[in-house]
Backbone bond lengths (Angstrom), bond angles and torsions (degrees), N, CA, C in turn:
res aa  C-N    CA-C-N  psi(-1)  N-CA   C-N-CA  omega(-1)  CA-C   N-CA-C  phi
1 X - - - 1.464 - - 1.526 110.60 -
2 X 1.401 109.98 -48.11 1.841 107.17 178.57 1.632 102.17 -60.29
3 X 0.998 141.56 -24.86 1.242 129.61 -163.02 1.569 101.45 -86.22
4 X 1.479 120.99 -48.89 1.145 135.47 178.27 1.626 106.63 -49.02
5 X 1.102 114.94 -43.67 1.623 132.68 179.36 1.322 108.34 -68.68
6 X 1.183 144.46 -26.26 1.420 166.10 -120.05 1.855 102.45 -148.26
7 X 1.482 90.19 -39.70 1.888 85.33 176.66 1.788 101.42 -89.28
8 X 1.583 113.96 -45.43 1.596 82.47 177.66 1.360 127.24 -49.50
9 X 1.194 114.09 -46.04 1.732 118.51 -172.47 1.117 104.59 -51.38
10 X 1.294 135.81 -61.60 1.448 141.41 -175.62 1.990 102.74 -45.96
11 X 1.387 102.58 -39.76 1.916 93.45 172.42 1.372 101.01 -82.00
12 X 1.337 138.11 -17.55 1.283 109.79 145.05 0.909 141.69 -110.42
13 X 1.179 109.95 77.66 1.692 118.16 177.44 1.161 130.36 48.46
14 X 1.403 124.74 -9.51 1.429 131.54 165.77 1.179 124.47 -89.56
15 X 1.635 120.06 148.70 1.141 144.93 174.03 1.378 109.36 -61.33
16 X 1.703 127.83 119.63 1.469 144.23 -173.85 1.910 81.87 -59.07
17 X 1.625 113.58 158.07 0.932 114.11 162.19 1.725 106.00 -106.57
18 X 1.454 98.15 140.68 1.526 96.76 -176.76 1.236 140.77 -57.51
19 X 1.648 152.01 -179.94 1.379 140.32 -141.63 1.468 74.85 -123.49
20 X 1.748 111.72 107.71 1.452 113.19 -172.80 1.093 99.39 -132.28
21 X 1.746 152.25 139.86 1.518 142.78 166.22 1.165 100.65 -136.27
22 X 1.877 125.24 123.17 1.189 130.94 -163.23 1.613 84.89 -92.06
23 X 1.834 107.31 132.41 1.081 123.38 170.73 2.059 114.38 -100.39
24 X 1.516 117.08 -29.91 0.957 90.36 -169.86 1.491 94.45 -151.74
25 X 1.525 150.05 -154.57 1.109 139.36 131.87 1.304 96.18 -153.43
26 X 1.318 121.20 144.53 1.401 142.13 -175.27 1.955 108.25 -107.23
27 X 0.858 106.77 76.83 1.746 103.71 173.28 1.094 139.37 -51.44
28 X 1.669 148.63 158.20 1.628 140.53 -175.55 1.038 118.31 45.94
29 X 1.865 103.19 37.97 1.529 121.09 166.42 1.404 93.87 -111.26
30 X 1.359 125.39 133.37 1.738 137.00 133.14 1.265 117.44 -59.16
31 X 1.100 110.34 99.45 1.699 110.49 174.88 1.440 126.06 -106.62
32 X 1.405 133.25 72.18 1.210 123.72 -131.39 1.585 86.50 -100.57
33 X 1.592 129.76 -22.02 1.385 129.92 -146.89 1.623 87.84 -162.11
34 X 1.359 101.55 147.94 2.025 102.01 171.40 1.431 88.17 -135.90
35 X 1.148 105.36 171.75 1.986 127.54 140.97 1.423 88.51 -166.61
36 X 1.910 80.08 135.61 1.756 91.80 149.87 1.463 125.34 -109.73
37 X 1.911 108.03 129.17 1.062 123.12 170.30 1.533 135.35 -65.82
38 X 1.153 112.61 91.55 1.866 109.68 -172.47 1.878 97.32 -55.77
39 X 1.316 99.70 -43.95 1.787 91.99 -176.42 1.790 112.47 -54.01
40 X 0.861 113.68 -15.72 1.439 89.75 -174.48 1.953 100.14 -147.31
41 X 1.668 116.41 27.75 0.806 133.93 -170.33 1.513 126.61 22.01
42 X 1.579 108.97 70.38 1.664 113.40 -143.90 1.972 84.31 -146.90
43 X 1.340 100.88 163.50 1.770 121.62 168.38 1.964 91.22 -123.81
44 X 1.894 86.68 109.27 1.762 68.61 168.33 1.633 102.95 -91.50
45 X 1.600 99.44 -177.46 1.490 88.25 -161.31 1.840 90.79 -135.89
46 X 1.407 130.40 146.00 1.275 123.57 178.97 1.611 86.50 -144.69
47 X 1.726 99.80 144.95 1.152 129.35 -158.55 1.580 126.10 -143.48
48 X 1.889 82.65 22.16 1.788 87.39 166.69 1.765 111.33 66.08
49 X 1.638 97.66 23.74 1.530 91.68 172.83 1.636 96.66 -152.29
50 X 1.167 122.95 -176.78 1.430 121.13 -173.46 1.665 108.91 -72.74
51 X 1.090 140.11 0.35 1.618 154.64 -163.48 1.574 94.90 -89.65
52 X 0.945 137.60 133.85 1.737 145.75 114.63 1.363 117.52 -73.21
53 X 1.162 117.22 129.64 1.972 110.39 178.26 1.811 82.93 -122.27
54 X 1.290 88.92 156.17 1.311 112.97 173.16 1.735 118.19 -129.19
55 X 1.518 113.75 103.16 1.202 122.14 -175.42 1.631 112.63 -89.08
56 X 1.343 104.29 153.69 1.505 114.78 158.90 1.461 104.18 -55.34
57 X 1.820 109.90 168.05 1.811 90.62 147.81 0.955 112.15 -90.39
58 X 1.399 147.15 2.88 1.424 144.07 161.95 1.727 118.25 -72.45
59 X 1.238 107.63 -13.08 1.671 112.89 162.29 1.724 107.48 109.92
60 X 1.129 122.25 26.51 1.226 123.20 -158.36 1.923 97.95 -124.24
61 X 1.168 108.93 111.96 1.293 125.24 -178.00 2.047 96.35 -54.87
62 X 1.291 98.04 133.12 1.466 120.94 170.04 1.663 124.82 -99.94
63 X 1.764 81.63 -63.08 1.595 88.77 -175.13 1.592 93.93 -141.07
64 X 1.673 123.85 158.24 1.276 142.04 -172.67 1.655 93.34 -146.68
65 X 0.948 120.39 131.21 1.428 142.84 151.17 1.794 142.81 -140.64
66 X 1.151 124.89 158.98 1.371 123.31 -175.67 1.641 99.11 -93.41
67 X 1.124 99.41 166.74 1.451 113.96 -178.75 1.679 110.69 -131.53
68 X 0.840 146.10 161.12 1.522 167.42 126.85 1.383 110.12 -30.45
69 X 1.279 146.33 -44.72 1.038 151.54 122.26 1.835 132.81 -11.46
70 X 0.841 107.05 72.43 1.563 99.51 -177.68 1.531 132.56 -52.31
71 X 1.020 115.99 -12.93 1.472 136.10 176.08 1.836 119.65 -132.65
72 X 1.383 100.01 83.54 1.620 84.28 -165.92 2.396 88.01 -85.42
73 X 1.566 84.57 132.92 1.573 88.15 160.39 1.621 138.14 -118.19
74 X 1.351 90.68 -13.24 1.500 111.02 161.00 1.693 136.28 -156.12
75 X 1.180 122.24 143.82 1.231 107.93 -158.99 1.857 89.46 -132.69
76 X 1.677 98.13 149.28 1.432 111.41 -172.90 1.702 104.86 -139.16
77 X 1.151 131.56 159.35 1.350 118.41 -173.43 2.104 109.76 -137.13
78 X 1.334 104.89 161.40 1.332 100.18 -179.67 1.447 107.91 -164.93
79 X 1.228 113.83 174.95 1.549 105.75 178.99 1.326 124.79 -47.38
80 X 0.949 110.15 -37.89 1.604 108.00 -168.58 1.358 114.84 -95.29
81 X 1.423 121.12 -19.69 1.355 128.41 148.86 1.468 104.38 -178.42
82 X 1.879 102.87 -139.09 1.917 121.39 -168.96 1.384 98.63 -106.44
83 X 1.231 100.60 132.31 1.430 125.84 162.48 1.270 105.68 -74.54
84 X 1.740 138.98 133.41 1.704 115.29 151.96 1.850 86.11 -131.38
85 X 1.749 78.90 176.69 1.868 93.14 -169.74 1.451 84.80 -133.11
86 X 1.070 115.87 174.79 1.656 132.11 -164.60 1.784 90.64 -110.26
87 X 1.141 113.79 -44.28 1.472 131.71 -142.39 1.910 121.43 100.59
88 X 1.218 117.77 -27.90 1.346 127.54 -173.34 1.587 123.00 -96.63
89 X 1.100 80.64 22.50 1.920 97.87 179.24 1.524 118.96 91.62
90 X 1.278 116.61 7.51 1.694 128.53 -167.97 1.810 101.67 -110.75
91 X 1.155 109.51 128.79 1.439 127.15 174.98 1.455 102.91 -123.83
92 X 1.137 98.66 176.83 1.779 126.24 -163.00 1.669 127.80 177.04
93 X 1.255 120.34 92.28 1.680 142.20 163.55 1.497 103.44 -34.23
94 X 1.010 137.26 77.33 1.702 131.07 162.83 1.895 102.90 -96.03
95 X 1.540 91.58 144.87 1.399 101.47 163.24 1.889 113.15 -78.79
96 X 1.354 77.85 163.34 1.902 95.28 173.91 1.263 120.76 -32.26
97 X 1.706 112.51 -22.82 1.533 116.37 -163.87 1.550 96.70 -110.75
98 X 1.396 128.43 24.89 1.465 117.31 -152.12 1.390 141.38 61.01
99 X 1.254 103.30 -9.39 1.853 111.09 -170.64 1.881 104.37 -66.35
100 X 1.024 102.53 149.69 1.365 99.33 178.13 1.673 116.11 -85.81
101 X 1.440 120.69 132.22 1.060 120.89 168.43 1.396 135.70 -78.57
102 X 1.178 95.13 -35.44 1.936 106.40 165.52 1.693 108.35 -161.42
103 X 1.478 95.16 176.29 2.099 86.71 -164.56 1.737 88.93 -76.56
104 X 1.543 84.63 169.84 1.713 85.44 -179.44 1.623 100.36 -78.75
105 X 2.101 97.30 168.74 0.897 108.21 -177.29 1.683 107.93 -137.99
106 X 1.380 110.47 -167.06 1.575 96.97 -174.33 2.310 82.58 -115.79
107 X 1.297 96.72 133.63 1.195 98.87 160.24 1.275 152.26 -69.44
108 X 1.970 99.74 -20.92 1.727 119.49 174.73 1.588 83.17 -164.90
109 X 1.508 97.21 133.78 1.169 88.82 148.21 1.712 121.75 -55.49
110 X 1.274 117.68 -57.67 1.645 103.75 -165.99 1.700 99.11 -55.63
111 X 0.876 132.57 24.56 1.891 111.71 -177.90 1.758 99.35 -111.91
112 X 1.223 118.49 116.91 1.305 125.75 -167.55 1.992 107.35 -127.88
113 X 1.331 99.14 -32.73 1.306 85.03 -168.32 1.988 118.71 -123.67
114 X 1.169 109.87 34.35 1.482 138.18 -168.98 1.093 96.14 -1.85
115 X 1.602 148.12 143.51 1.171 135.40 153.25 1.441 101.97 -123.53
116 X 1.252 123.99 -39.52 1.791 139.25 168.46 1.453 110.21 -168.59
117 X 1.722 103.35 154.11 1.299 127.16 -144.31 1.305 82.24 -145.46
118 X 1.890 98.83 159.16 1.626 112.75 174.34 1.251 88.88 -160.84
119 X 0.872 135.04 109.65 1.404 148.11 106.06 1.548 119.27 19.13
120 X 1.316 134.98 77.03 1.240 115.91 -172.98 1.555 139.54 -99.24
121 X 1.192 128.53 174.33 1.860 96.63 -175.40 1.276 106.56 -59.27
122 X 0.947 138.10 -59.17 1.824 141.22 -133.50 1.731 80.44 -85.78
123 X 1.319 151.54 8.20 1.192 148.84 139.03 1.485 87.21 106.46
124 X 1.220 139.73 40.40 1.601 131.78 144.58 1.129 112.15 -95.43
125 X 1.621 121.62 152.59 1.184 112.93 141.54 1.595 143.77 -123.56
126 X 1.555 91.08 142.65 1.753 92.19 173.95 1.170 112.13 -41.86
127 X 1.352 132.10 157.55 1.556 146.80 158.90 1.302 120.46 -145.59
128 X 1.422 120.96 136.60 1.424 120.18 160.35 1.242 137.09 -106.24
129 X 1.346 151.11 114.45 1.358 153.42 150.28 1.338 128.07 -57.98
130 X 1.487 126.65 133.94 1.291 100.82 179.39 1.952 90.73 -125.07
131 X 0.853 140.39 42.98 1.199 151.98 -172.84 1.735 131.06 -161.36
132 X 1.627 128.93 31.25 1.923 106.39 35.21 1.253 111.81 -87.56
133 X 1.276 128.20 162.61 1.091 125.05 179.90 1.966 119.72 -81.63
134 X 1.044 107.22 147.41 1.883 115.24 -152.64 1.107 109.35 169.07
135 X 1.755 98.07 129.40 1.771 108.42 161.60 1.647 98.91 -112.83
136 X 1.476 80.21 137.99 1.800 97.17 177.96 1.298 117.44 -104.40
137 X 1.213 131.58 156.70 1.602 119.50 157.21 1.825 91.27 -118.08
138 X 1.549 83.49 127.49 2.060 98.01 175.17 0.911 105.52 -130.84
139 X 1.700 120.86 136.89 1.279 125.78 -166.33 1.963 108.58 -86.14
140 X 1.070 99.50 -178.35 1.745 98.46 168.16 1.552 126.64 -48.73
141 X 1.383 102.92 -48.63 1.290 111.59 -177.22 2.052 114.51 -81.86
142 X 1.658 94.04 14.50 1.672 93.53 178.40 1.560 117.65 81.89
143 X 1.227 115.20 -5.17 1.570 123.17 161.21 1.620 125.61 -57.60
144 X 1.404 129.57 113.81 1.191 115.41 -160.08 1.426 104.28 -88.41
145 X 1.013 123.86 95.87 1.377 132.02 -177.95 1.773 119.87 -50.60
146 X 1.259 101.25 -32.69 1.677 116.31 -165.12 1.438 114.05 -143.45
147 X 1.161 136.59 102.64 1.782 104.09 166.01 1.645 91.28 -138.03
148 X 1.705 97.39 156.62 1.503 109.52 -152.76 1.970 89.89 -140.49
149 X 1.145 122.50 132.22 1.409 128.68 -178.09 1.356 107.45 -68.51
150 X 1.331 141.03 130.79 1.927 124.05 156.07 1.598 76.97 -63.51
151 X 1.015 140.09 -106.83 1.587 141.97 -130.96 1.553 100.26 -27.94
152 X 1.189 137.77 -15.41 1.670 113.56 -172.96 1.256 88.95 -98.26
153 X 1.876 143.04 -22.89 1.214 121.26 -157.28 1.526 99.58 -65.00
154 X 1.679 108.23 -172.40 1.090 129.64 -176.20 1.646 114.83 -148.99
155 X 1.400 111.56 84.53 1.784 119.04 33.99 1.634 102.77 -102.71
156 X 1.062 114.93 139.04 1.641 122.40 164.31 1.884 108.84 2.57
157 X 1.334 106.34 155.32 1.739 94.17 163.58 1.749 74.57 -171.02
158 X 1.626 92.46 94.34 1.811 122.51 154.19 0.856 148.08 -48.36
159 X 1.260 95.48 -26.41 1.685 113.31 -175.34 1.495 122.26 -149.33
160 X 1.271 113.76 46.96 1.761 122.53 -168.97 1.813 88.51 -66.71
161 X 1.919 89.47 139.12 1.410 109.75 -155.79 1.848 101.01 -122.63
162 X 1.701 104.78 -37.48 0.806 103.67 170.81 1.603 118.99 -165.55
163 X 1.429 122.54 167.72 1.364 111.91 -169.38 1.252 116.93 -165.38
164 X 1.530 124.20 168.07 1.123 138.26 -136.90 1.795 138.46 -169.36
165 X 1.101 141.50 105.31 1.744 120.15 -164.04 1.494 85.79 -121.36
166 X 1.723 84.24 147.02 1.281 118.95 173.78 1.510 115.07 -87.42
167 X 1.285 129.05 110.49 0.987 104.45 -144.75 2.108 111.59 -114.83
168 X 1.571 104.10 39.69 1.153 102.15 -164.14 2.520 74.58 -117.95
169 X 1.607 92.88 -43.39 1.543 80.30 -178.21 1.896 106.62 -93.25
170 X 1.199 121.41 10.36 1.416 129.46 -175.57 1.464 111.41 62.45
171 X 1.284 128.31 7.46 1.588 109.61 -170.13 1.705 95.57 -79.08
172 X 1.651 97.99 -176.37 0.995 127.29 177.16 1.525 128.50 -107.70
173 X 0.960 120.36 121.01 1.895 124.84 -159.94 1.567 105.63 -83.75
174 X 0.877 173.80 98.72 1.359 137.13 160.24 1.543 112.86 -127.64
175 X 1.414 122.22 154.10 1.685 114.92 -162.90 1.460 89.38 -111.61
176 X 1.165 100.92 158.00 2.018 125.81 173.71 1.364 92.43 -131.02
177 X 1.384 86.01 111.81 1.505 112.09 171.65 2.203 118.57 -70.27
178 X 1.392 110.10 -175.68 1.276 100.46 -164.35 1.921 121.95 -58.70
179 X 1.112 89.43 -35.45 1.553 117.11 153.43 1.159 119.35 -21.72
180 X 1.344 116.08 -49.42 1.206 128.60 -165.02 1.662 98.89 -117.61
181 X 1.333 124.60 -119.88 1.592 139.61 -166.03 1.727 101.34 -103.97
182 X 1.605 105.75 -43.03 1.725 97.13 168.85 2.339 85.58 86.34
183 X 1.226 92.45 35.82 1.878 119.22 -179.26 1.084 149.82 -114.87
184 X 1.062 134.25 101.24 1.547 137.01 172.44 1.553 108.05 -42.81
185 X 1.719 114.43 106.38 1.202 108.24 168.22 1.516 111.71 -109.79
186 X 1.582 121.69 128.85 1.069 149.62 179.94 1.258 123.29 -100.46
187 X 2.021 108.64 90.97 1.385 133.94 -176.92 1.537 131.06 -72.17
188 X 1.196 125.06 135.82 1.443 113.63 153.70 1.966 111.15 -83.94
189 X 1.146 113.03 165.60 1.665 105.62 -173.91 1.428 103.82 -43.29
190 X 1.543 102.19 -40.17 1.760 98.66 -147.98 1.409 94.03 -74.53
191 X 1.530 123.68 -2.76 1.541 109.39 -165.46 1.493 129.17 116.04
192 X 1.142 114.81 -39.37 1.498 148.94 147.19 1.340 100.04 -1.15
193 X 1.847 146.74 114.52 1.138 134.10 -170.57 1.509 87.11 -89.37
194 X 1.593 119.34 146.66 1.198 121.77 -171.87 2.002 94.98 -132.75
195 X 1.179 120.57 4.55 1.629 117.76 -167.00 1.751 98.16 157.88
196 X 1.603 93.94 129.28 1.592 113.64 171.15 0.835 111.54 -112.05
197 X 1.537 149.21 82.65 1.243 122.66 165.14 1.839 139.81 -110.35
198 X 1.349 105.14 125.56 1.836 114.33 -170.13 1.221 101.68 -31.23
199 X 1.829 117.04 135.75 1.421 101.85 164.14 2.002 121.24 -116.47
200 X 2.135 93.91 15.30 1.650 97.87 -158.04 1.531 90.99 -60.49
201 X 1.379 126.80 -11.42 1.770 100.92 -165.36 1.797 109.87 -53.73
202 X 1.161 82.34 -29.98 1.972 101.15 -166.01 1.578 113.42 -84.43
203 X 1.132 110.24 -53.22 0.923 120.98 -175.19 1.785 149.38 -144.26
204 X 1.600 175.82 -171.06 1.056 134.04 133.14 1.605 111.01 -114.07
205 X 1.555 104.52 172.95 1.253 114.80 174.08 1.676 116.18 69.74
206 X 1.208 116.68 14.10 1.620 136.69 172.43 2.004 104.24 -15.83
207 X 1.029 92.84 111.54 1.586 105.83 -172.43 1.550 128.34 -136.48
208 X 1.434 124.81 -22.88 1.239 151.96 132.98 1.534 135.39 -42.92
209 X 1.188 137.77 145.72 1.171 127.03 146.80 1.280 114.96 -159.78
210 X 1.290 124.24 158.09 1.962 121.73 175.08 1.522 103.43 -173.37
211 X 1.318 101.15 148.51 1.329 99.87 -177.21 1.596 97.41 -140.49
212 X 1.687 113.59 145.57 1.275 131.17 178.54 1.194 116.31 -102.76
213 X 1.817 115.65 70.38 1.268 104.57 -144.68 1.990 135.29 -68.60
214 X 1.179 102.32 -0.78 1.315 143.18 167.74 1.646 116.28 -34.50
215 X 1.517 94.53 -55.75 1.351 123.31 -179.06 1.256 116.88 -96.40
216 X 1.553 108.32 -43.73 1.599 116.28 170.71 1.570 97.78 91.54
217 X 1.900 111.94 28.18 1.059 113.79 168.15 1.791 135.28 -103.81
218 X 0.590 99.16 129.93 1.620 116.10 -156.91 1.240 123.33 -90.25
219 X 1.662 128.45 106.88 1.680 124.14 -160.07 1.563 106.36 -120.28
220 X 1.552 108.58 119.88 1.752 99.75 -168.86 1.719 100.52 -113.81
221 X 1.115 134.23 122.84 1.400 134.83 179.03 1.458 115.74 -68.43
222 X 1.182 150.26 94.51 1.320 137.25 160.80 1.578 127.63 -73.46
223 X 1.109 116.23 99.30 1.722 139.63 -178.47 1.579 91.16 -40.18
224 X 1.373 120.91 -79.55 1.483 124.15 -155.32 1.708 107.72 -66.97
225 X 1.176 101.45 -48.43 1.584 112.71 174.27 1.895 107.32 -65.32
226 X 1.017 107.18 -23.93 1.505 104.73 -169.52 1.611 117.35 24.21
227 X 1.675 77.84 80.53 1.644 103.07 177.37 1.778 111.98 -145.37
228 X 1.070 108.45 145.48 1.553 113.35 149.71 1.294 132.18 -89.25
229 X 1.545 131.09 93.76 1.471 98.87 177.05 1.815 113.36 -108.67
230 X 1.141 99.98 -172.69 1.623 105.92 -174.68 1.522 104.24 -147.94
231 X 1.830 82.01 147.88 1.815 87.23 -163.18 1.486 93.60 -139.40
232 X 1.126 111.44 -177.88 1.779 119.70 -176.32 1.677 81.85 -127.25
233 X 1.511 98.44 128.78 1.741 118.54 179.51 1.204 98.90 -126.10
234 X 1.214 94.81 143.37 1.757 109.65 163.05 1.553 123.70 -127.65
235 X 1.368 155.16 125.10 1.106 149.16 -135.56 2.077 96.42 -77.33
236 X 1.339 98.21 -177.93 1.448 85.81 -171.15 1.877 92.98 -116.41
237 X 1.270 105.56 -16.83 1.498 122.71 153.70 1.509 120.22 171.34
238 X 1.398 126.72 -172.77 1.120 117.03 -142.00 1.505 108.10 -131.60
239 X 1.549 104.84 113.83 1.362 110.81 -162.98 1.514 126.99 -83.33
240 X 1.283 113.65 -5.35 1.265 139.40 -159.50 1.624 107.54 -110.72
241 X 1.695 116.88 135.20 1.446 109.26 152.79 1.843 120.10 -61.12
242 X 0.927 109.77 -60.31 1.463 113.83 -162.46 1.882 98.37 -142.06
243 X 2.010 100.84 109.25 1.540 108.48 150.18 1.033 141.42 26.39
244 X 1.571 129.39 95.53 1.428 98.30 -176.59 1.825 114.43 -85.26
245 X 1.218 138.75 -136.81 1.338 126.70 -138.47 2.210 69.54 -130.98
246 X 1.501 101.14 113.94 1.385 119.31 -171.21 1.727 107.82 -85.72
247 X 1.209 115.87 -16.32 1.617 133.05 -175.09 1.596 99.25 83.90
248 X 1.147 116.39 -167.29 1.358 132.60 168.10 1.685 123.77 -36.25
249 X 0.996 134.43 124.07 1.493 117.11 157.86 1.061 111.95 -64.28
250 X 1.696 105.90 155.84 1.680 138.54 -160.58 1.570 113.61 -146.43
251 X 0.893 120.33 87.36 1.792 100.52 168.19 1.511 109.79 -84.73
252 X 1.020 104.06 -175.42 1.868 128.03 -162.52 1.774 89.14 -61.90
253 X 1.669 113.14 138.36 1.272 116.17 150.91 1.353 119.77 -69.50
């Protein structure tokens, strides 16, 4: 039956919506930005203010700290610690505990308006803008390796808020905020819309995203709703020969 469901849409021109089941939602959370940390099996969470919180995935606050940063707008994670972005072209390396690792820096010149970042294996990172709106892939040294318009996709996605790859089927996560569809958009690398799916049942203003890919559990931040919820995802297929490097296993706190 899903396949059958999956072939009409495709004759009409629309994007299948993805295999999504809302498991939980956590409320009088700001979720403006996620990543999930396999190192310390956590969703940090940034909220457009100088704070990083660091959640369980079960929803249970761990760690809270200030930052040096007065405006954190996005946060990305890696071995050695958290990436955050201001939104205004300024980044900053802090460890797990907040301490700063080095002064901030600008990552590309062209990157001006951060909306979400991912960290990727091969050590690039995804980014999104929604002003124009665009996901890039930029390498370390600030080389824009990739950039792809929301306005040419199909259907449009205006306002990508935040984003993410799964990295056992390689797609690409990224949410469109209310602005836009208020949507889970579901990438192939090259960009390729592979799955749209609505997220107002749950929530509004979708701005977050992280995935624990382990579990195949799925955390979307809603700004306006100021909520967390969590869902069990499954890819819609698999763009990749072989996995990228998933970090550590984690089960549920």
């Amino acid at each position: 039956m899903r396949g059958l469901v999956l072939g009409g849409l495709l004759v009409l021109g629309t994007p299948a919506a993805a295999d999504l089941r809302h498991l939980e939602t956590f409320p009088g959370l700001r979720a403006v930005s996620l990543a999930y940390d396999a190192q310390v099996c956590g969703v940090w969470v940034a909220s457009e203010s100088s704070e990083l919180v660091l959640l369980s995935t079960g929803g249970r606050e761990i760690l809270r700290f200030e930052t040096d940063m007065g405006y954190v707008r996005s946060v990305t994670v890696a071995e050695q610690g958290v990436l955050i972005a201001n939104g205004w072209g300024g980044f900053q390396w802090v460890d797990r505990r907040g301490r700063p690792m080095q002064a901030p820096f600008s990552l590309s010149p062209t990157i001006r308006d951060t909306e979400g970042m991912h960290l990727d294996a091969d050590g690039s990172f995804l980014v999104v803008e929604d002003d124009p709106a665009r996901l890039m892939r930029v390498a370390p040294d600030g080389t824009v390796l990739m950039e792809l318009w929301g306005d040419s996709f199909d259907p449009p996605m205006v306002e990508p808020q935040g984003v993410e790859r799964d990295p056992y089927s390689g797609n690409i996560l990224v949410v469109d905020d209310n602005e836009g569809l208020n949507a889970l958009f579901e990438l192939a690398p090259d960009g390729r819309v592979i799955s749209v799916t609505p997220l107002s049942a749950w929530g509004y203003d979708a701005e977050g995203v992280a995935l624990q890919p382990e579990t195949e559990t799925l955390f979307i931040g809603f700004d306006g709703g100021q909520a967390l919820a969590v869902f069990d995802w499954s890819p819609t297929e698999v763009t990749i020969d072989h996995p990228l490097g998933p970090g550590p296993p984690c089960g549920l706190m």
